[in-house]
MINU-592490 format. One record per residue (C-alpha): residue number from 1; residue in one letter; y, z, x. Coordinates in steps of 0.05 Angstrom, whole numbers, padded with zeros to 5 digits. Layout:
BEGIN
{NUM, a, {Y, Z, X}} ...
// end
This chain:
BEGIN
{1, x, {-00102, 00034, 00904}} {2, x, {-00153, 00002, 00945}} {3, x, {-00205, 00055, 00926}} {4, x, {-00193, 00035, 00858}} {5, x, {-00193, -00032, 00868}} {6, x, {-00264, -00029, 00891}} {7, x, {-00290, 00013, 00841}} {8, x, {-00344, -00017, 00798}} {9, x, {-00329, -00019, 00737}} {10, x, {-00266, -00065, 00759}} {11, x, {-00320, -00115, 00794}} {12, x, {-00356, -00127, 00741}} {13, x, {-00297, -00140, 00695}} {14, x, {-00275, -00200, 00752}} {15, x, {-00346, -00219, 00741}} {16, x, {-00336, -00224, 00661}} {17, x, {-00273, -00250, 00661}} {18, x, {-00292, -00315, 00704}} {19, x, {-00331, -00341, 00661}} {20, x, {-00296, -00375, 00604}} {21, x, {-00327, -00343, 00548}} {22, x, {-00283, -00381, 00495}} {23, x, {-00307, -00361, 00422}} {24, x, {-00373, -00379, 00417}} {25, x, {-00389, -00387, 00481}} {26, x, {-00413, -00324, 00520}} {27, x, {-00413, -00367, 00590}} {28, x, {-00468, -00323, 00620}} {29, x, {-00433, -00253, 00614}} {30, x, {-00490, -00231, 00561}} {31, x, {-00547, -00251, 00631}} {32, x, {-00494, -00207, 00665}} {33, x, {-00505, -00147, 00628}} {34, x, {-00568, -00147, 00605}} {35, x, {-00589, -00147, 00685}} {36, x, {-00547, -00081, 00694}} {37, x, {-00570, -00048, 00628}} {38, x, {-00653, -00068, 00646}} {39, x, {-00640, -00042, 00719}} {40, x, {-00613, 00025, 00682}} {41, x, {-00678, 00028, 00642}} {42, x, {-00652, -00006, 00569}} {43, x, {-00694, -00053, 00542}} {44, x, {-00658, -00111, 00516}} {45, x, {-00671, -00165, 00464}} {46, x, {-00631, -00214, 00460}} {47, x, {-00615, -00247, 00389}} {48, x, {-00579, -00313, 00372}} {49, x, {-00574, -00332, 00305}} {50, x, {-00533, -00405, 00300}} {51, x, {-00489, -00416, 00364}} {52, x, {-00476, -00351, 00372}} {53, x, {-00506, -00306, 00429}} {54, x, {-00516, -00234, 00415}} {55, x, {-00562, -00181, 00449}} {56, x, {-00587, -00108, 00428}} {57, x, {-00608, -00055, 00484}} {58, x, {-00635, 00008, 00474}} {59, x, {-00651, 00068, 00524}} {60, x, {-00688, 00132, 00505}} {61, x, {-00739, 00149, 00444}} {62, x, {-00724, 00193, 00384}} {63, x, {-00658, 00230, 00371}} {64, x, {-00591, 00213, 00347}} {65, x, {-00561, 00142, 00370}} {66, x, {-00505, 00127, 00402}} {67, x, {-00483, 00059, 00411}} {68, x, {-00433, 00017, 00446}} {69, x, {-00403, -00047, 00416}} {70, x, {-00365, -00106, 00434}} {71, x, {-00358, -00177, 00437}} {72, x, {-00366, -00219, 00496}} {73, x, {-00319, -00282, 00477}} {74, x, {-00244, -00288, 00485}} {75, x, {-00191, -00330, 00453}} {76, x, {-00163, -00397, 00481}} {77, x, {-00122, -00388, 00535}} {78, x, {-00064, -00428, 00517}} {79, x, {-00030, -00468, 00565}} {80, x, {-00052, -00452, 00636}} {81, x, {00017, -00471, 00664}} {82, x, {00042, -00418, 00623}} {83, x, {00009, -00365, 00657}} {84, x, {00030, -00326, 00719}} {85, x, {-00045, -00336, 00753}} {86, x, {-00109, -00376, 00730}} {87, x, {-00124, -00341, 00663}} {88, x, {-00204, -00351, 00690}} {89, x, {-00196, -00331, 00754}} {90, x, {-00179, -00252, 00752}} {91, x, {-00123, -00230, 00794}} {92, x, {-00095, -00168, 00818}} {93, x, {-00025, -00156, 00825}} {94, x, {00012, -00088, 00844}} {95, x, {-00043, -00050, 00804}} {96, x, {-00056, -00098, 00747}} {97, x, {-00112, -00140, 00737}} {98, x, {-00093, -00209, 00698}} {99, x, {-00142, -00256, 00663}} {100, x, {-00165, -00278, 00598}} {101, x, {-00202, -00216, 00563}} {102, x, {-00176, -00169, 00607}} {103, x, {-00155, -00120, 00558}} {104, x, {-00202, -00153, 00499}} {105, x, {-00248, -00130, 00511}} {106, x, {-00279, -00146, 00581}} {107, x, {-00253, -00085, 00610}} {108, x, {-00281, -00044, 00560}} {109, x, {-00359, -00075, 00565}} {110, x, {-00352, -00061, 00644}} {111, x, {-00336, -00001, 00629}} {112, x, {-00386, 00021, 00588}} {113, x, {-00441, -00009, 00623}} {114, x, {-00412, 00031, 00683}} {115, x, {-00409, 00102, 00647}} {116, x, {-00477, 00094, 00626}} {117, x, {-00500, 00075, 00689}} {118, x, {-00470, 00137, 00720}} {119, x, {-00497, 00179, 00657}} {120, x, {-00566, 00158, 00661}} {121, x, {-00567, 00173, 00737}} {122, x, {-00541, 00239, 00726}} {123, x, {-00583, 00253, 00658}} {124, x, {-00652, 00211, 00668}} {125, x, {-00679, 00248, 00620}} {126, x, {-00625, 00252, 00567}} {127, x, {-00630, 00267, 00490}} {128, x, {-00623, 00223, 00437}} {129, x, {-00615, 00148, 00445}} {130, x, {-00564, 00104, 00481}} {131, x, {-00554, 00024, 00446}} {132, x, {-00508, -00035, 00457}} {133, x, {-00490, -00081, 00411}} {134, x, {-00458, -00144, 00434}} {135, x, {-00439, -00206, 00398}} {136, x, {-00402, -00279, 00427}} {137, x, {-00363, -00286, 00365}} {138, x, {-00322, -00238, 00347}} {139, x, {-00258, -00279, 00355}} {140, x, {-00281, -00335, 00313}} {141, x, {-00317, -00332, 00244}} {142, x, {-00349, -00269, 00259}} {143, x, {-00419, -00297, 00213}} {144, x, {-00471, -00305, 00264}} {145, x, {-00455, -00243, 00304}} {146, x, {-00451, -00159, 00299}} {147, x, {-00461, -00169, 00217}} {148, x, {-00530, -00209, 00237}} {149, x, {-00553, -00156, 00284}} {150, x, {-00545, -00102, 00234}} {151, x, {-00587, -00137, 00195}} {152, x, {-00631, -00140, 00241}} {153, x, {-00631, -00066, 00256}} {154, x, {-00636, -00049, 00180}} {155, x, {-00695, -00088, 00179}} {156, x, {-00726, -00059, 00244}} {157, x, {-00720, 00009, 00222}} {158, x, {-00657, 00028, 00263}} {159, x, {-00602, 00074, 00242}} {160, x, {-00539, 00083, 00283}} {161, x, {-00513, 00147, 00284}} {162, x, {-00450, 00144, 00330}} {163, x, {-00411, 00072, 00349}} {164, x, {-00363, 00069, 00401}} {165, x, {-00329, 00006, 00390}} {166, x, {-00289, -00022, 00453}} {167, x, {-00224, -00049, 00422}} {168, x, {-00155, -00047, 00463}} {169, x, {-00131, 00013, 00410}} {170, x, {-00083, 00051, 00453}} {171, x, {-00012, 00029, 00442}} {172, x, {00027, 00051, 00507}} {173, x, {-00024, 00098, 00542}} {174, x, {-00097, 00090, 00552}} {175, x, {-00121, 00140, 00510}} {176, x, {-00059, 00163, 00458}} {177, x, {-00090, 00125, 00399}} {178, x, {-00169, 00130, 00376}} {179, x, {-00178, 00079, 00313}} {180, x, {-00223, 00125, 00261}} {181, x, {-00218, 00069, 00213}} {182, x, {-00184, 00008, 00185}} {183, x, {-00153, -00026, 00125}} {184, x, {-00199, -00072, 00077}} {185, x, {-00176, -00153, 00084}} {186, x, {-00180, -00195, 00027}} {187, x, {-00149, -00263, 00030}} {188, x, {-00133, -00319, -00026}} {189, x, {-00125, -00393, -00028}} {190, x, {-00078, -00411, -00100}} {191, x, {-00070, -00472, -00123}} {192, x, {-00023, -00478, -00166}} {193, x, {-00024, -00550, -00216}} {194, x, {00038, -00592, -00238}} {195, x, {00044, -00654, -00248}} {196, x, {00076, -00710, -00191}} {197, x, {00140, -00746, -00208}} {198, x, {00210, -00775, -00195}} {199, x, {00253, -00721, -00176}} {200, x, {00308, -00763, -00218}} {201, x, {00268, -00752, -00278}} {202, x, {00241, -00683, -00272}} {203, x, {00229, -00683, -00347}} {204, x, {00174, -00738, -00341}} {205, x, {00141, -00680, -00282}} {206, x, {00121, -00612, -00280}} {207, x, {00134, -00578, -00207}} {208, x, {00095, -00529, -00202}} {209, x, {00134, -00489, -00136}} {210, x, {00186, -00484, -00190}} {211, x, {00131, -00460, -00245}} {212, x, {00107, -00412, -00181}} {213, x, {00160, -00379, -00154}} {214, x, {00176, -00317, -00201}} {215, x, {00101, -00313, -00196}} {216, x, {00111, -00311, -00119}} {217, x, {00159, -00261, -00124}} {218, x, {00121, -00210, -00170}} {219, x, {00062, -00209, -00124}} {220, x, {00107, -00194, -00063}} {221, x, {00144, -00140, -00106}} {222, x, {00087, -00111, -00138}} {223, x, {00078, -00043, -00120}} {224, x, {-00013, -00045, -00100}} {225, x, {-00012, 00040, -00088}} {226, x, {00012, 00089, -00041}} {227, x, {-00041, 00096, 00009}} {228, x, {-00062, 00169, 00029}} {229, x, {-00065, 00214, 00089}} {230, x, {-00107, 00161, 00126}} {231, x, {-00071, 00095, 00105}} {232, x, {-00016, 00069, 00094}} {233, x, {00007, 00033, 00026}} {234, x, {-00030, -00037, 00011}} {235, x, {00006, -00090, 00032}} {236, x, {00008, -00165, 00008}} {237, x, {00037, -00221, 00058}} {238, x, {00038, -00292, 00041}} {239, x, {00031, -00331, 00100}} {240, x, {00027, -00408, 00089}} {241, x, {00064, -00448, 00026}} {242, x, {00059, -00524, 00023}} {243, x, {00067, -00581, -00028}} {244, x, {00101, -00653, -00029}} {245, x, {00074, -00715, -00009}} {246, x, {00128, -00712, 00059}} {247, x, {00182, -00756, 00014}} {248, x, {00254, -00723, -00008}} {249, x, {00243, -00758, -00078}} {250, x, {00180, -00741, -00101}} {251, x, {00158, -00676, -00147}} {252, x, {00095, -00650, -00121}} {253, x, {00032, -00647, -00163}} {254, x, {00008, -00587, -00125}} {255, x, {00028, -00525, -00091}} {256, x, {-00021, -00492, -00044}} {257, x, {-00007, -00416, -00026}} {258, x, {-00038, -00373, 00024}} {259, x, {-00033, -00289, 00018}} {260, x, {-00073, -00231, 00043}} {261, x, {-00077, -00160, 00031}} {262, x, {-00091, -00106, 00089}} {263, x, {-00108, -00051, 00031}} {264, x, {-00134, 00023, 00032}} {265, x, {-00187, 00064, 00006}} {266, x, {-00139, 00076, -00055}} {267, x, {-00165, 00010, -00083}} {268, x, {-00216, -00035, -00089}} {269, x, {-00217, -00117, -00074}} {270, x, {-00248, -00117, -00147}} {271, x, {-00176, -00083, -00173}} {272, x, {-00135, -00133, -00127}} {273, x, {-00165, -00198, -00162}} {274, x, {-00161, -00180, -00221}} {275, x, {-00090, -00151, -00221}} {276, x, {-00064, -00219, -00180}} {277, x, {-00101, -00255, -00238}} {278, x, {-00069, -00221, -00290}} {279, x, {00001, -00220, -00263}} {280, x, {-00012, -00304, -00255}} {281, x, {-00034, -00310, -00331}} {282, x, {00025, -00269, -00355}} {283, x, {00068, -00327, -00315}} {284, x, {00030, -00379, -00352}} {285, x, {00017, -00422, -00291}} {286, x, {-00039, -00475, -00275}} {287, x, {-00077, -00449, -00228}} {288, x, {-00139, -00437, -00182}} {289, x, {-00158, -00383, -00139}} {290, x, {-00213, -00380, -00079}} {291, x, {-00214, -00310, -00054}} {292, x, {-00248, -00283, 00019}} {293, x, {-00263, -00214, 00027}} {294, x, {-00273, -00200, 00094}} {295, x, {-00276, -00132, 00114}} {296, x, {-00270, -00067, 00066}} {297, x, {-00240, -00017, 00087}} {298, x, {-00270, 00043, 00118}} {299, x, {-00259, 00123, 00147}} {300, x, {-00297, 00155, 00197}} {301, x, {-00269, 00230, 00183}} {302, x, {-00261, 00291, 00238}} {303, x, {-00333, 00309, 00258}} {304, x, {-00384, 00301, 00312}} {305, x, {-00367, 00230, 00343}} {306, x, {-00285, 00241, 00327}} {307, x, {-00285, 00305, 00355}} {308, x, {-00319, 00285, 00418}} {309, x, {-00279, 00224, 00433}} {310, x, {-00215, 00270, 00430}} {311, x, {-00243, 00312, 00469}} {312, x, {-00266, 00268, 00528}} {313, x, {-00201, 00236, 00530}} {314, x, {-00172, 00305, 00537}} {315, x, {-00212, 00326, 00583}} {316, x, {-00195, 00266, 00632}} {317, x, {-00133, 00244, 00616}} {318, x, {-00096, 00307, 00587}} {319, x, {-00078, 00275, 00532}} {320, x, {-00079, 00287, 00461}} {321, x, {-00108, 00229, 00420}} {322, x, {-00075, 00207, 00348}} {323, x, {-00121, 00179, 00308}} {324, x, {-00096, 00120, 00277}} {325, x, {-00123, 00060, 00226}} {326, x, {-00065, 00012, 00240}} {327, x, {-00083, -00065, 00253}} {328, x, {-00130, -00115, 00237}} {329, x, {-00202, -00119, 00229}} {330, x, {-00258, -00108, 00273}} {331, x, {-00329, -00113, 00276}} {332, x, {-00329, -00044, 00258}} {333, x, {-00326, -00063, 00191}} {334, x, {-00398, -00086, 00192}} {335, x, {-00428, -00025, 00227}} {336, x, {-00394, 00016, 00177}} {337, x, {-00436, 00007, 00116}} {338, x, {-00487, 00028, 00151}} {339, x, {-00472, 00097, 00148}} {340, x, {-00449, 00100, 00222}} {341, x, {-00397, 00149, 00242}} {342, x, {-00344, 00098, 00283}} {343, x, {-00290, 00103, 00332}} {344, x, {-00263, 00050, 00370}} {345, x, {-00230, 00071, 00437}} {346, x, {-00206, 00017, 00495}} {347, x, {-00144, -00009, 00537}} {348, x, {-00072, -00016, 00518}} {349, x, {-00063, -00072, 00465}} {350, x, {00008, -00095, 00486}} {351, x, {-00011, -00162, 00526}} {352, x, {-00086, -00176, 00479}} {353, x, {-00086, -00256, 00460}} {354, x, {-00029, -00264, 00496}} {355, x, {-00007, -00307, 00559}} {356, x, {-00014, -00262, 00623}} {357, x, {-00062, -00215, 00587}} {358, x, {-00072, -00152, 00624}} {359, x, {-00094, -00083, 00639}} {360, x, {-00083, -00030, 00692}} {361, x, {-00138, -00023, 00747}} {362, x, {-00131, 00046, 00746}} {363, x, {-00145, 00048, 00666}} {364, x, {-00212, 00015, 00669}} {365, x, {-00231, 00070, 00718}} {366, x, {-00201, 00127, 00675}} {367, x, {-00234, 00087, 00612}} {368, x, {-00301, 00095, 00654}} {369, x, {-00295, 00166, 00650}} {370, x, {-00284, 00184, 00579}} {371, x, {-00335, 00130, 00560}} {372, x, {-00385, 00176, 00617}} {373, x, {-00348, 00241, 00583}} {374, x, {-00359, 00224, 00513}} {375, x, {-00438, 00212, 00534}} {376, x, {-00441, 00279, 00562}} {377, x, {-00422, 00309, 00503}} {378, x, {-00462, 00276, 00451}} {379, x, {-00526, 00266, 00493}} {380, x, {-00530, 00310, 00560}} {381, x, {-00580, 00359, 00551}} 
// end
C-alpha cells in the first residue's frame, strides 16, 4: 500500500485535485501539465477562447495520431460539511483517495501524463504522433472548450486518428466497461399558451396544462424506435413542468415544459422535431418550441483503437472489457465528427459529482498501465 501510495501518477492527481478547478476555472492544473508534457518533449500551445482555458500538446512528426482528452474543471463541491474530508484537500483513507475530481477526471489526466512519460522514456523514438487535448469547461456550457480546439485543429491541418477520452466509464471494476460511443441529446423548451383567469370561472380562461396534458402523455408514450445492436431504444424524459402565478385561484396563462431525448443512430434530431411538432398540432395546442441539440450521437466500431484498448486492459488487468454506449454526453461528441476513431476508458463512475467522490489508489496505478499498454500497441515501434 505504501508503494502505491507513492507512485506518481497518484502525486500528481493530489497536485490536481488541490486546486479548485470549479467549471471554468482551471486553477493552475493546465501550468501543471503542460511543465510535465514540455519536460517529456511535447510542445504545447495553449489556447483560450472566452474564459475558458484549454491547451493542445503534441510529441512526434508524421504518422498516425493518438490523442488523449480530458477536462481539467470539476463540479461544485456541495456543502463541505457534508463531506467526510476537505473535498480540496486530497485524502487517503484505507486505499482510497477522496477529493473533488478524483474519479472525474483528475485521476485519469495524471494518469495519462504518467503513461506517456514512461512510454516516451522507453520509446524516444516512437512512431506516429502522441496529442493532448484538454479543455476547463467541460462541466459547464461546454462552448469555449474541446469543440473550439477542434476547430482549431481543422484549421491547422491536424487530423486525429485515435482519441482516448478519460471519462470514469467502468461501472464496478476499473476496466469492465470501454464507452465506444454515446446517445445523441436533443433538448426542448415548450411553451404552451392559454389564457389567465378565475379558476371560478374557467369558461372566461383557457388553461393550457389542461389543453397540454394528453399532449404530455403522447410524447411520453410515443414509441421514437427500437435502437440496434449498439443502442438502446430512444428515450424521451420530461424533466421540469411549471405554470401559475403561486395563487390556488388563479388559471395560468402559460405552461412551460422541459423534455429531452438521449436517442440512437436509428434517428435523426431532424425526425425528432418534427414528429414532436406534429404530434402537438394534431392536439391543437398554442404553442412554442426552442430546441438544443447538443451532441449527436456517434459509434466508434471494433477496429484498430477498440481492439487495442481491450486488449491492454486484458493484458493488465485480466479482464474482459464490454463495450458499452450507456450515459450522458461527453466531449467525445465533438471529436467525433472529425472522423476520429474514439474510446473513452477511466475510473469507476459510482461516487463522480457526488459528495465523498472517490477512486482506488491502486486503480490510478493499474489505469497507468493500460493507458502505457494501449501506447505500446498503437505506437511502439
Amino acid at each position: 500500500m505504501a508503494q502505491t501510495s507513492h507512485h506518481p501518477t497518484l502525486a500528481l492527481c493530489r497536485d490536481l485535485i488541490r486546486r479548485p478547478s470549479v467549471t471554468p476555472l482551471d486553477a493552475g492544473c493546465q501550468d501543471i501539465m503542460i511543465s510535465r508534457l514540455e519536460a517529456a518533449g511535447f510542445t504545447c500551445q495553449r489556447l483560450p477562447f472566452g474564459d475558458t482555458l484549454n491547451f493542445w500538446a503534441e510529441r512526434g512528426s508524421g504518422g498516425p495520431l493518438m490523442v488523449f482528452a480530458g477536462h481539467t474543471d470539476v463540479v461544485p463541491a456541495g456543502p463541505e460539511a457534508a463531506w467526510r474530508t476537505p473535498p480540496f484537500e486530497p485524502t487517503d483513507i484505507d486505499g482510497v483517495l477522496y477529493g473533488r475530481g478524483a474519479a472525474d477526471m483528475k485521476g485519469s489526466l495524471a494518469a495519462m501524463v504518467v503513461a506517456c512519460e514512461e512510454f516516451v522514456s522507453a520509446h524516444p523514438d516512437h512512431r506516429g504522433r502522441i496529442g493532448f487535448l484538454i479543455t476547463s469547461d467541460e462541466e459547464g456550457p461546454a462552448t469555449d472548450g474541446t469543440v473550439r480546439v477542434m476547430q482549431w485543429l481543422r484549421e491547422s491541418g491536424r487530423q486525429i486518428d485515435w482519441a482516448l477520452v478519460g471519462e470514469p466509464s467502468s461501472s464496478t471494476a476499473l476496466g469492465d466497461t470501454v464507452k465506444n460511443g454515446r446517445r445523441g441529446s436533443l433538448g426542448a423548451t415548450l411553451v404552451v399558451r392559454g389564457r389567465q383567469g378565475h379558476v371560478a370561472y374557467p369558461q372566461l380562461a383557457d388553461n393550457p396544462v389542461h389543453r397540454a396534458l394528453p399532449a404530455l402523455a403522447a410524447l411520453t408514450a410515443e414509441h421514437w424506435d427500437n435502437g440496434n445492436a449498439h443502442f438502446p431504444a430512444t428515450s424521451l424524459q420530461i424533466s421540469n413542468v411549471e405554470a401559475g402565478t403561486g395563487a390556488t385561484n388563479v388559471i395560468p396563462g402559460e405552461l412551460r415544459v422541459l423534455f429531452n431525448f438521449r436517442f440512437s443512430t436509428e434517428t435523426t434530431a431532424d425526425n425528432l422535431r418534427r414528429r414532436t411538432e406534429d404530434l402537438l398540432d394534431r392536439h391543437g395546442l398554442d404553442y412554442h418550441i426552442e430546441w438544443n441539440l447538443s451532441g449527436e450521437p456517434f459509434l466508434t466500431a471494433e477496429g484498430t483503437l477498440v481492439d487495442a484498448t481491450v486488449a491492454a486492459i486484458r493484458e493488465v488487468t485480466g479482464r474482459t472489457a464490454r463495450l458499452s454506449t450507456a450515459g450522458g454526453t461527453s466531449d467525445g461528441r465533438f471529436i467525433a465528427p472529425s472522423g476520429a476513431q474514439i474510446v473513452e476508458l477511466g475510473p469507476v463512475n459510482a461516487s463522480i459529482h457526488q459528495v465523498n467522490e472517490q477512486v482506488r489508489s491502486e486503480d490510478l496505478v493499474t489505469l497507468t498501465a493500460i493507458y502505457a499498454a494501449l501506447l505500446r500497441r498503437l505506437l511502439a515501434k
